[in-house]
C-alpha positions, 0 to 999 in steps of 0.5 A, a space after each residue: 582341794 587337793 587328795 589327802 596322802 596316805 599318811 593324811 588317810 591314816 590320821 583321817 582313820 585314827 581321829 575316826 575310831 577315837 570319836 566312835 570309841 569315845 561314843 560307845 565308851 559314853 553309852 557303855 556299849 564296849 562290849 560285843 554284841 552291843 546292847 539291844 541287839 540279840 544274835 540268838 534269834 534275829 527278827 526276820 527282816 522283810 525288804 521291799 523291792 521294785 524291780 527294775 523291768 529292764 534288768 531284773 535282779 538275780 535270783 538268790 537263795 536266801 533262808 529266813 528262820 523267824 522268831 515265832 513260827 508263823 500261822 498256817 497261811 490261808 491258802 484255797 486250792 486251785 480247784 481240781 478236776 473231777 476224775 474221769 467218769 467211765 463211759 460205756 453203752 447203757 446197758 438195760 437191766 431186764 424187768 422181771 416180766 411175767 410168762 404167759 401161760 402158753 394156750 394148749 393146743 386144739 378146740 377149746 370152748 370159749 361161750 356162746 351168743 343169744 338173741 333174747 325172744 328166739 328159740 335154738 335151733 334150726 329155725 334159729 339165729 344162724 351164724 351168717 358170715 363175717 367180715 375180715 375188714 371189719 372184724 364183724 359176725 353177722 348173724 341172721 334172724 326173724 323177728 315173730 312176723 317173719 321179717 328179716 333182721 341182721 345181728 351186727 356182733 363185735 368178734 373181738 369181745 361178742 358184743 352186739 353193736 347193732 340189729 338191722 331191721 331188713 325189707 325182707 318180709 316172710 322169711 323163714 330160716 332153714 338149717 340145710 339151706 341158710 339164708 345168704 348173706 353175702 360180704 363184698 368188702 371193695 364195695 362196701 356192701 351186704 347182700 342179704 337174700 331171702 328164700 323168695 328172691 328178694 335182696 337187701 342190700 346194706 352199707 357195712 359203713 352205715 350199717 343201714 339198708 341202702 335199697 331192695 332187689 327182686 330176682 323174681 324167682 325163689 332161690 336157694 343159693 346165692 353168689 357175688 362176681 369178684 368185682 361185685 356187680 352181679 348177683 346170682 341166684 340158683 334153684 335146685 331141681 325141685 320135685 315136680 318142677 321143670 328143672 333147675 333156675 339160674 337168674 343173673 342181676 346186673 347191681 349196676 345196670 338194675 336189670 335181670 335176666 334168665 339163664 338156661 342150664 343145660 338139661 341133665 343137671 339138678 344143681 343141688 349146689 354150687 360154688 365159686 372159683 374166681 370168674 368160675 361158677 360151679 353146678 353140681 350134677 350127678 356125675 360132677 361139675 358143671 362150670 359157667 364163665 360169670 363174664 359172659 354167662 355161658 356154661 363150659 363142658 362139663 366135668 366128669 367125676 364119676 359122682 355128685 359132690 354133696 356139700 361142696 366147699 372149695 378153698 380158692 387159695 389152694 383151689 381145692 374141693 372139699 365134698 361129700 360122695 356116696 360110693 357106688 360099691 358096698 359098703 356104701 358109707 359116705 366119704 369126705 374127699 378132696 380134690 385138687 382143681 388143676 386135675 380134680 384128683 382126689 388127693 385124700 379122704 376120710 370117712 366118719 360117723 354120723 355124716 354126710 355133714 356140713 362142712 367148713 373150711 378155715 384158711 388161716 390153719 389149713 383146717 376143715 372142720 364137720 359138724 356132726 347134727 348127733 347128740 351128744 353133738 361134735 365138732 371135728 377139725 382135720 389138719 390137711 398138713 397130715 392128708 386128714 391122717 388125725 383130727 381133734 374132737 370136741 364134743 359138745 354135751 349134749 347139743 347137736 352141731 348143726 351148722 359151722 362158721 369159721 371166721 376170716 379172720 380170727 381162729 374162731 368158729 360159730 356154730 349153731 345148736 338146738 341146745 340152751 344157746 343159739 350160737 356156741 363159740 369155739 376157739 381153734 388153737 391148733 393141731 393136738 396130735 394123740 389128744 382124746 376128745 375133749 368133753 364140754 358143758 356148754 349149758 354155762 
């Protein structure tokens, strides 16, 4: 078929509109808009659309106003971070803590130590020694046949831990001259050694006696070598005897010999400085190397030291002496080991006196025998210038213990208890001697 030409299309249009119009006029639709159809508010009209991935259609804007407002759509939010949590150094909040009442200063009763079946007193239970390992006090007693036994007391609390029956028969207990008890911590042992010579030798582990010695000579005095494998024993010139003893045990070889002290020295007492042991005399020391037994010569102090006690830390002499001029009141001196010049001194009633010696405070502390009976402490810091006073109501301080290592003291008294304990807090300059009953 061939084009249809312009007029043919006219014709073709007329025949088009008179069908449509015939139709319309038919169905009374001649009007505008036709029947059915509403402009005001047009149904919102949805189209589905594959798109086509390989040419994608453009984005047009098109705005729909719908008939009926729609619901509000479910929508669950994305969920969001939380915010940021600062960061920072904990910091500790302070817990209310309460403050200890501070101690005050000087000597201070704390009680006392009995040993049920033994009177005070000088032929009492005597406070023997203590051992800084162990935190021990040993306190030496008898039981009613004279035979030795050994009190075993925790210091902490004062509790007794043990008695140790001894091998040691005929004992008597004498203020003036206690019985030694000697602590060798490196070995382990304890030495007991009783007026008669006889040596119990006791494991501080066990807390049992492991075996007996026998110096064969009545003894005074007592000492330990620092490496503890001699023992020594001294007695003083006696009235009527033909002089001073010294006897050496070797505790490895089990063997004794004699050793001859040099003619002029009574050797009341004696002490230790290392390998050194000291002999008293009546014009000053007289030194014995321990390694080789031999003496040395002696040194000349012009007067013979009565209870002496020496601080081997320091090497200090604390002693007593009588001056030979008036007036003739004893003084408490002490004296500096490197030249044995007296570098301070002090005197006081009712002494000469016992005296004790507490390293950890640099303290030396008097029993005063009186009644009523005082305890005395001197702070070298000051060259003896002060001291605290405590003075016991009414018994007499007969002999002074300090521990080693405790800032305690034990002191033996005739009075309701054996043995009082005391409590050294320090130097209280200008304080008044301080009164205690010690009958609680």
């Amino acid at each position: 078929m061939g084009r249809l030409t312009p007029f043919g299309s006219l014709v073709l249009l007329i025949l088009l509109v008179a069908v449509v119009g015939g139709l319309l006029a038919m169905t009374d639709n001649l009007r505008w808009p036709p029947f059915g159809i509403t402009l005001a508010a047009p149904t919102p009209i949805v189209v589905t659309a594959t798109p086509n991935p390989s040419n994608p259609p453009a984005a047009t804007s098109v705005a729909l106003v719908p008939t009926n407002p729609p619901a509000a759509p479910n929508i669950t939010a994305a969920p969001t971070a939380p915010p940021p949590t600062a960061t920072s150094t904990p910091t500790a909040t302070p817990t209310a803590t309460s403050t200890p009442t501070p101690t005050p200063p000087g000597l201070a009763y704390v009680g006392a130590i009995d040993v049920p079946g033994l009177d005070a007193g000088p032929g009492g239970p005597q406070p023997a020694a203590t051992d800084p390992e162990t935190h021990r006090l040993y306190v030496m007693t008898t039981n009613g046949a004279g035979r030795g036994i050994l009190g075993v007391y925790d210091e902490t609390n004062l509790q007794k831990q043990k008695d140790i029956p001894l091998d040691l028969e005929g004992m008597t207990l004498n203020t003036v001259a206690p019985v030694p008890v000697l602590v060798h911590g490196p070995t382990k042992r304890i030495y007991v050694v009783a007026p008669n010579g006889r040596i119990a030798v006791i494991d501080s582990n066990a807390l049992a006696e492991t075996r007996s010695f026998n110096l064969g000579q009545p003894i005074d005095h007592a000492f330990l070598n620092p490496d503890g494998t001699k023992l020594y024993g001294l007695l003083s010139d006696q009235p009527g005897s033909g002089g001073p003893l010294l006897r050496m045990l070797d505790l490895q070889k089990v063997t004794t010999k004699g050793i001859k002290i040099p003619s002029g020295w009574a050797a009341d007492s004696a002490f230790v400085d290392g390998t050194t042991l000291y002999l008293t005399g009546r014009e000053g020391l007289l030194p014995m190397d321990m390694r080789y037994d031999i003496f040395g010569g002696p040194i000349q102090l012009g007067f013979e030291p009565l209870f002496p006690l020496f601080d081997g830390s320091a090497r200090r002499l604390f002693a007593w002496r009588q001056p030979q001029t008036v007036p003739l009141v004893p003084e408490m001196v002490v004296l500096d080991a490197g030249n044995w010049q007296v570098s301070a001194k002090l005197t006081h009633d009712g002494c000469p006196c016992l005296l004790a010696y507490g390293g950890g405070r640099q303290r030396v502390y008097l029993a005063v025998p009186q009644s009523p009976g005082r305890v005395l402490a001197y702070s070298l810091g000051d060259k003896l210038a002060t001291h605290d006073d405590l003075v016991l109501n009414t018994v007499p301080a007969l002999n002074i213990l300090p521990s080693a290592s405790a800032p305690r003291l034990y002191v033996q008294s005739s009075g309701p208890h054996a043995i009082l304990v005391l409590q050294d807090n320090g130097p209280a300059p200008g304080r008044q001697p301080t009164v205690v009953d010690v009958t609680r």
